[in-house]
C-alpha positions as CSV (number, residue, x, y, z in Angstrom):
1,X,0.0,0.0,0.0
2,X,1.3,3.8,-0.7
3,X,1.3,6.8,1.2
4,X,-2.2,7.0,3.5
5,X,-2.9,10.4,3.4
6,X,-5.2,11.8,6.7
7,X,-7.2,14.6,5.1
8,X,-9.8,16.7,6.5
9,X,-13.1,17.6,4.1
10,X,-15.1,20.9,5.3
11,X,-18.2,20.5,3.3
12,X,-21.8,21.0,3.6
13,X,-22.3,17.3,1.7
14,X,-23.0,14.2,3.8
15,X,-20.2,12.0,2.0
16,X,-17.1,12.4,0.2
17,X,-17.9,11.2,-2.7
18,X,-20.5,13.7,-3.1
19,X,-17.5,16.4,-3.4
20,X,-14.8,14.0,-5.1
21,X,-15.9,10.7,-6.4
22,X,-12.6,9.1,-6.6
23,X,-11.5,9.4,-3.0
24,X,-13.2,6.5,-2.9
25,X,-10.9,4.2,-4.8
26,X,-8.3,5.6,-2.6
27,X,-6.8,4.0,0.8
28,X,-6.6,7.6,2.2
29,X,-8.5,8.3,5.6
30,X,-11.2,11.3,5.3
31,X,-12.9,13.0,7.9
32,X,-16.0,15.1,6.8
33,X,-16.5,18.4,8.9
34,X,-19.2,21.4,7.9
35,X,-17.6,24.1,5.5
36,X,-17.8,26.8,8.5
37,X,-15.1,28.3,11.2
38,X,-16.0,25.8,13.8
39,X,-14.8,23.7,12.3
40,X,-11.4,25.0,12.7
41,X,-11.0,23.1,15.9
42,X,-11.2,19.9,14.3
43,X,-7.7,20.5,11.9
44,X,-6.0,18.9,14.6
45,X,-2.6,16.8,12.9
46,X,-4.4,16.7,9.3
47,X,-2.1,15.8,6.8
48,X,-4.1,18.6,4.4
49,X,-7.3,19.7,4.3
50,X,-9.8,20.3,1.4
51,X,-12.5,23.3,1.5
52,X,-15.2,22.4,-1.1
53,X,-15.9,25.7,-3.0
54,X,-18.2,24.5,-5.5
55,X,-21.2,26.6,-4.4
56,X,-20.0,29.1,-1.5
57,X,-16.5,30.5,-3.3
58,X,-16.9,33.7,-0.9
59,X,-16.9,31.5,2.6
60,X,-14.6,29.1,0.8
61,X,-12.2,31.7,0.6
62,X,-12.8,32.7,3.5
63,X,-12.3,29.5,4.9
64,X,-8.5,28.8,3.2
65,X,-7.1,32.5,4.4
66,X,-8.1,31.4,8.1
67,X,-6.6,27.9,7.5
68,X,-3.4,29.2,5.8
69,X,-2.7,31.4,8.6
70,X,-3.1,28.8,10.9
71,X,-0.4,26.7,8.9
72,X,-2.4,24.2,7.1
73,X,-1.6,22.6,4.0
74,X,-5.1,23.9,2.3
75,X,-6.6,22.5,-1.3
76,X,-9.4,23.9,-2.8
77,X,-12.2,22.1,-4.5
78,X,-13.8,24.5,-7.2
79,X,-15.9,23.9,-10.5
80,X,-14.2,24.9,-14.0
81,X,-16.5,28.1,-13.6
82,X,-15.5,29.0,-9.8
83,X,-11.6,29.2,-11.2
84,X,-12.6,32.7,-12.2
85,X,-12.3,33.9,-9.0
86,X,-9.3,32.2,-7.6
87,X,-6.9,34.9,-6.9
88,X,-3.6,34.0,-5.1
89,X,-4.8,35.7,-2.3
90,X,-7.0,32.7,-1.0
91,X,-3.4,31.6,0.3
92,X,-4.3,27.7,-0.8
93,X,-1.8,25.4,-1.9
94,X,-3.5,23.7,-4.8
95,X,-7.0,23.3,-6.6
96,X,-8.7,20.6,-7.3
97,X,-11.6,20.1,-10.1
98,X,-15.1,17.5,-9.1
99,X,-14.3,15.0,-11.9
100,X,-10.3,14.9,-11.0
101,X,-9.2,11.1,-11.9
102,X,-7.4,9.0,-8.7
103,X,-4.0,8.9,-10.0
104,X,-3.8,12.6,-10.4
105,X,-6.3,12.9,-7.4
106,X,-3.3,10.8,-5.0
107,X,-0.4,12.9,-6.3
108,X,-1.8,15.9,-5.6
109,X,-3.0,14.6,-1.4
110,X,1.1,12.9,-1.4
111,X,2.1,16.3,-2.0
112,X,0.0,18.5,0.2
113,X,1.1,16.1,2.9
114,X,4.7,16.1,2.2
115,X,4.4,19.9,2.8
116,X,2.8,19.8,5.9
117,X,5.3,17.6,7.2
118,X,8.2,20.1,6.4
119,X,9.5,18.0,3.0
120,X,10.8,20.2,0.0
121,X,9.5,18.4,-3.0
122,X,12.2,18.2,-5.3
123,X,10.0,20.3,-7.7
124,X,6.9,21.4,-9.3
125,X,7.8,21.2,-12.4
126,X,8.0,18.5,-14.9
127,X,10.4,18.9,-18.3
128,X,10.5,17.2,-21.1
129,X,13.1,18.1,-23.6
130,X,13.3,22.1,-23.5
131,X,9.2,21.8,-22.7
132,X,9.2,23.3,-19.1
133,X,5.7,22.6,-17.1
134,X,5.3,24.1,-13.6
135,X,2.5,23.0,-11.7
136,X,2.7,25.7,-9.2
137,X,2.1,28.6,-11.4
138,X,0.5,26.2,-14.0
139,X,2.2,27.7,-17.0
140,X,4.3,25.5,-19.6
141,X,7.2,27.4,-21.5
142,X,9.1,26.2,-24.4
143,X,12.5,27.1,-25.0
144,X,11.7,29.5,-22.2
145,X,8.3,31.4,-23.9
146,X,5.5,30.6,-22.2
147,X,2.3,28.7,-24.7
148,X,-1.5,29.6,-24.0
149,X,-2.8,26.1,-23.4
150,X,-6.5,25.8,-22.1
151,X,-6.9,23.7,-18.2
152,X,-7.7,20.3,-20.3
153,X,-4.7,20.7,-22.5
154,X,-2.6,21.7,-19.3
155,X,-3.6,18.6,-17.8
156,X,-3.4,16.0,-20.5
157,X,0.2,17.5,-21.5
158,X,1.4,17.3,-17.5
159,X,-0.2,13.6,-17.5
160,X,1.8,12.4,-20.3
161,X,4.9,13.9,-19.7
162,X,5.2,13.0,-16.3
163,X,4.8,9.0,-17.5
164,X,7.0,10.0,-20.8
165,X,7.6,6.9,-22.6
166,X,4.5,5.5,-21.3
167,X,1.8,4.1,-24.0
168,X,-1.7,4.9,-23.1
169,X,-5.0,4.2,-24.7
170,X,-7.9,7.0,-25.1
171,X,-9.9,5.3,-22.7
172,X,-7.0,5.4,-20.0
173,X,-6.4,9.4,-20.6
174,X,-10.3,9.5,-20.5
175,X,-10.0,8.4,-17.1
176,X,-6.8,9.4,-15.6
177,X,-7.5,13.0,-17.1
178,X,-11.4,13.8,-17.5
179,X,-12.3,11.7,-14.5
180,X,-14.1,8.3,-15.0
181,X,-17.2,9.9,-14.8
182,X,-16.9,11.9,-17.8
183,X,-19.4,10.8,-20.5
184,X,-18.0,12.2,-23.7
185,X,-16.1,9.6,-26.0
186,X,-12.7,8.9,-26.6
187,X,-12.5,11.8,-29.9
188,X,-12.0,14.2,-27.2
189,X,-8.5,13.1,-26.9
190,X,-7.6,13.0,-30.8
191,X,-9.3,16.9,-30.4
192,X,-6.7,17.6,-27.7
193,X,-3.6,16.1,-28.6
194,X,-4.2,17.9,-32.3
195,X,-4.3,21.1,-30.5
196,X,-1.6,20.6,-28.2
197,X,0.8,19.7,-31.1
198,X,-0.1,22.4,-33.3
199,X,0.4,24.8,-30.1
200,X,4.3,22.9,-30.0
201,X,4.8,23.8,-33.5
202,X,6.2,21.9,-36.1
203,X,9.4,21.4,-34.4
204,X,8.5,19.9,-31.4
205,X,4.9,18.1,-32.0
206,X,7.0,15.4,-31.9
207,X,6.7,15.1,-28.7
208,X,3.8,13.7,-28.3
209,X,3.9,10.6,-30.0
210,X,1.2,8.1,-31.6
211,X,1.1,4.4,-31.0
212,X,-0.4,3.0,-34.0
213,X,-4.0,1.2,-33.2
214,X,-3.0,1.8,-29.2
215,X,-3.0,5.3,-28.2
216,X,-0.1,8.6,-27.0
217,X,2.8,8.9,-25.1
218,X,5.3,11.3,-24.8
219,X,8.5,11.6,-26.6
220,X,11.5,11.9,-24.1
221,X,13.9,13.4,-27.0
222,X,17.5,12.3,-26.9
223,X,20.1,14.3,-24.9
224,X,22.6,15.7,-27.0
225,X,26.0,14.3,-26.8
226,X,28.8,15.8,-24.5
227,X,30.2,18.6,-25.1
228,X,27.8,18.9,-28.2
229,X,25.3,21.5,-29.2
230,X,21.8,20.2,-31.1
231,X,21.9,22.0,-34.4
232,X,18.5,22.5,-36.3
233,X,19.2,20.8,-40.1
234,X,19.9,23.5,-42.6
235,X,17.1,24.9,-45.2
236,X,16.8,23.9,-48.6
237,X,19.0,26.8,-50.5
238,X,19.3,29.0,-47.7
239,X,22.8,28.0,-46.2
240,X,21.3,29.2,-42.5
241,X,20.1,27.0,-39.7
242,X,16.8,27.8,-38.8
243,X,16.6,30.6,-35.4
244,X,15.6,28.7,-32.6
245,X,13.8,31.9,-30.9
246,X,11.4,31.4,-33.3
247,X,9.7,28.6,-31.7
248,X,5.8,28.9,-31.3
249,X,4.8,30.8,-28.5
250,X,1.2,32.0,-27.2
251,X,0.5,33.5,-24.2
252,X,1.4,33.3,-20.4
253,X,-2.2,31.4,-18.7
254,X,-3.5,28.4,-18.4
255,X,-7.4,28.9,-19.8
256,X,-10.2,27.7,-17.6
């Protein structure tokens, strides 16, 4: 068994299921107290807590300012339309979004815990080749310019490359990405991957690669020798290598 993670849910809801439906398949232990300042008392040695904003963002932020001053590891649990108003000063630690699948849902716990108990993750951000993803700040830069991706694309991109090399169907992304619960079929992937490499540009789409009749991965490109610098192959005609600053770039944020 991994990490057990003791995490304290202030919501209005009876279960937790009702707030995230796959802390169920998890081993973690849950304790369920009202979304209100009373509830305060109960922190006790939580490993993190959760404050389910889904309907009250304005007590819910309320709610994570008192619990970040206190010391608390805090996560917030908004719908794709309540990230609107998250602003850095709700002082949480991470978000988390209803349909979140249980791999990514049991990262995220294992690192609010390891937090809270003092630990200095060895980063939040996940590289592949020059592709630079932070989840803190939840930006991805190429070459060091950041690329407008929307949350979905953000997420499926972080997925993959943190199990580069990794084959997985449409299904499994389905799951692991749009939550289990999410009843639109396995096209939405092809939609997303299409946009994410045409957002890489030509020269890295690459990345991202296809498994023939199985599914994607990601492309951990080859570290260049010692010593050795990777040059771009030269243009037909024009004797020049191509400039690498001119890399696609969009803009800075992640899209709700």
């Amino acid at each position: 068994m991994g990490v057990v993670v003791d995490l304290l849910l202030l919501t209005d809801e009876s279960t937790a299921d009702a707030v995230l439906s796959s802390l169920s398949l998890l081993p973690h232990r849950v304790r369920i107290a009202p979304a209100e300042t009373s509830s305060l008392v109960d922190v006790g040695d939580a490993d993190a807590v959760l404050v389910d904003a889904r309907r009250d963002l304005a007590g819910a932020r309320a709610l994570c300012r008192l619990l970040q001053t206190g010391g608390s590891r805090v996560g917030a649990v908004l719908t794709e339309g309540g990230l609107v108003a998250l602003t850095a000063d709700w002082g949480i630690d991470d978000f988390l979004l209803p349909q979140i699948g249980p791999a990514e849902l049991d990262a995220r716990l294992r690192l609010l815990m390891a937090r809270s108990q003092g630990a200095d993750p060895a980063d939040d951000r996940v590289t592949l080749g020059e592709l630079v993803i932070d989840e803190a700040t939840y930006t991805v830069r190429l070459r060091g310019r950041p690329i407008d991706l929307t949350y979905k694309e953000f997420e499926l991109l972080k997925y993959l490359a943190q199990n580069a090399g990794r084959v997985f169907t449409r299904a499994q992304l389905l799951h692991e990405v749009w939550g289990y619960d999410f009843f639109g079929g396995t096209r939405t992937v092809d939609v997303h991957v299409r946009r994410l490499r045409a957002k890489l540009g030509s020269e890295h789409e690459s990345l991202i690669g296809t498994v023939r009749n199985v599914g994607y991965k990601a492309v951990r490109p080859p570290r260049p020798r010692d010593g050795a610098e990777p040059v771009a192959p030269a243009r037909s005609g024009s004797g020049q290598t191509p400039d690498p600053a001119a890399a696609h770039a969009g803009t800075a944020t992640v899209k709700a």
